[in-house]
KETITOR-390075 format. One record per residue (C-alpha): residue in one letter; x, y, z. Coordinates in steps of 0.25 Angstrom, whole numbers, plus 5000, padded with zeros to 4 digits. Example, Ala and Ser with C-alpha at 12.3 -4.5 7.8 and 13.67 -1.06 7.14 Angstrom:
<recs>
A504949825031;S505549965029;
</recs>
This chain:
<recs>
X500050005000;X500950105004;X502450124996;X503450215001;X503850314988;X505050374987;X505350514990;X504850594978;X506050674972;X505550804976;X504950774988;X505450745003;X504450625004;X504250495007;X503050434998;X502050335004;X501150304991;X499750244991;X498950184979;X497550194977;X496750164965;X496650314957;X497650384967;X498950364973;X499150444986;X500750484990;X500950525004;X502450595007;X502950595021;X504350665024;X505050555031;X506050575039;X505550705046;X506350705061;X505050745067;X503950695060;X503650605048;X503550755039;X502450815033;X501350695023;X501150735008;X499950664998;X500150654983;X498850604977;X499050564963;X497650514957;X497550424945;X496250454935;X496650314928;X496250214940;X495250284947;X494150384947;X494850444959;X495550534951;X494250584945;X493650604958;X494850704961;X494550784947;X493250784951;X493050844966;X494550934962;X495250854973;X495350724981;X494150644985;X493950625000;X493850474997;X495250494991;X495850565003;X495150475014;X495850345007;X497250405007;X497850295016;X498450375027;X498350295038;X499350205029;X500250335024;X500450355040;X500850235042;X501850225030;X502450355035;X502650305049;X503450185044;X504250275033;X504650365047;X505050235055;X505850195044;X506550325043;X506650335059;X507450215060;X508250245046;X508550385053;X508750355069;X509450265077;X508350225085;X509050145095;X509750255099;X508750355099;X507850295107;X508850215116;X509450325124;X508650475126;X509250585135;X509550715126;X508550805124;X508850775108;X508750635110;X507450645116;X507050725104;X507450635094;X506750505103;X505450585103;X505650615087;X505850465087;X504550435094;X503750525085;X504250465073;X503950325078;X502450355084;X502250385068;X502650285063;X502250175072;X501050125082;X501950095092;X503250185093;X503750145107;X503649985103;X504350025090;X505350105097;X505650005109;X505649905093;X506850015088;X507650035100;X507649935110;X507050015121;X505949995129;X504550025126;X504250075141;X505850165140;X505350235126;X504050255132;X504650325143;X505350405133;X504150445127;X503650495137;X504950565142;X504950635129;X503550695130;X504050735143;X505150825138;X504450875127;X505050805116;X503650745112;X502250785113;X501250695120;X500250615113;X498950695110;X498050595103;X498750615087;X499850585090;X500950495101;X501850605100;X502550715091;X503650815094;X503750935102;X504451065097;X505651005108;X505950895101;X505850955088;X506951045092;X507950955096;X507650875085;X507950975075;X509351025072;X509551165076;X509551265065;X509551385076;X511051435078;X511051535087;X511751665080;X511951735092;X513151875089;X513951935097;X514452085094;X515552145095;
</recs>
């Protein structure tokens, strides 16, 4: 059902492509994004030859309801999640991330970590404990820990967690010198 397109040429994507009699829906994701999974594109390319899906475009000027609500995003999420895990682990040494946390940076990066892992998996403290060898009950702990300082946001029903401006600044390389002169 779903198969991973490569990055377009001009574009900083990656392609998840689903086939539908009439239609073909493309949904682009930037993967890797250090924070988050990046912002989702849609290309919908219609087919007049197999369908009448096409002409049900030409003739309402746009895309059907019935078209939008069988968009597969359920699927595309799940695709995503998988392509970000994939990367995580390709880009991170879990291990030792996730093995030792003191530093306020470390922590950072541990509750980045989490975030990426609660989006692409039901269960990111059992895949975590899977990855690094520590306990389900010590991550758990360091979960917590992290909403504690600040470094994550607690759950509010939409979302496990997501990242606070903190985090995000630790996790981001400086770009502020300071210029300060001195006269003479």
């Amino acid at each position: 059902m779903a198969a991973p397109a490569p990055t377009g040429p001009n574009s900083p994507n990656t392609w998840v492509t689903f086939e539908r009699p009439g239609w073909r829906a493309q949904f682009g994701i930037q993967i890797p994004g250090p924070t988050d999974l990046g912002a989702l594109e849609l290309r919908l390319v219609f087919r007049p030859d197999e369908d009448d899906s096409y002409t049900s475009v030409e003739a309402t000027d746009g895309i059907t309801t019935e078209i939008v609500r069988s968009l597969p995003l359920a699927d595309v999420r799940a695709e995503f999640g998988r392509l970000g895990l994939e990367w995580l682990r390709q880009e991170y040494d879990l291990t030792t991330i996730l093995g030792r946390v003191e530093t306020p940076e470390q922590w950072a990066q541990f509750a980045m970590i989490y975030v990426n892992i609660v989006k692409g998996t039901r269960n990111p403290l059992q895949y975590m404990a899977n990855e690094s060898g520590v306990s389900r009950n010590t991550l758990s702990a360091r979960v917590r820990r992290c909403r504690d300082m600040g470094f994550l946001t607690r759950p509010d029903g939409k979302s496990l967690a997501e990242l606070t401006d903190a985090s995000r600044r630790l996790l981001r390389p400086s770009t502020h010198q300071s210029t300060t002169t001195e006269e003479s």
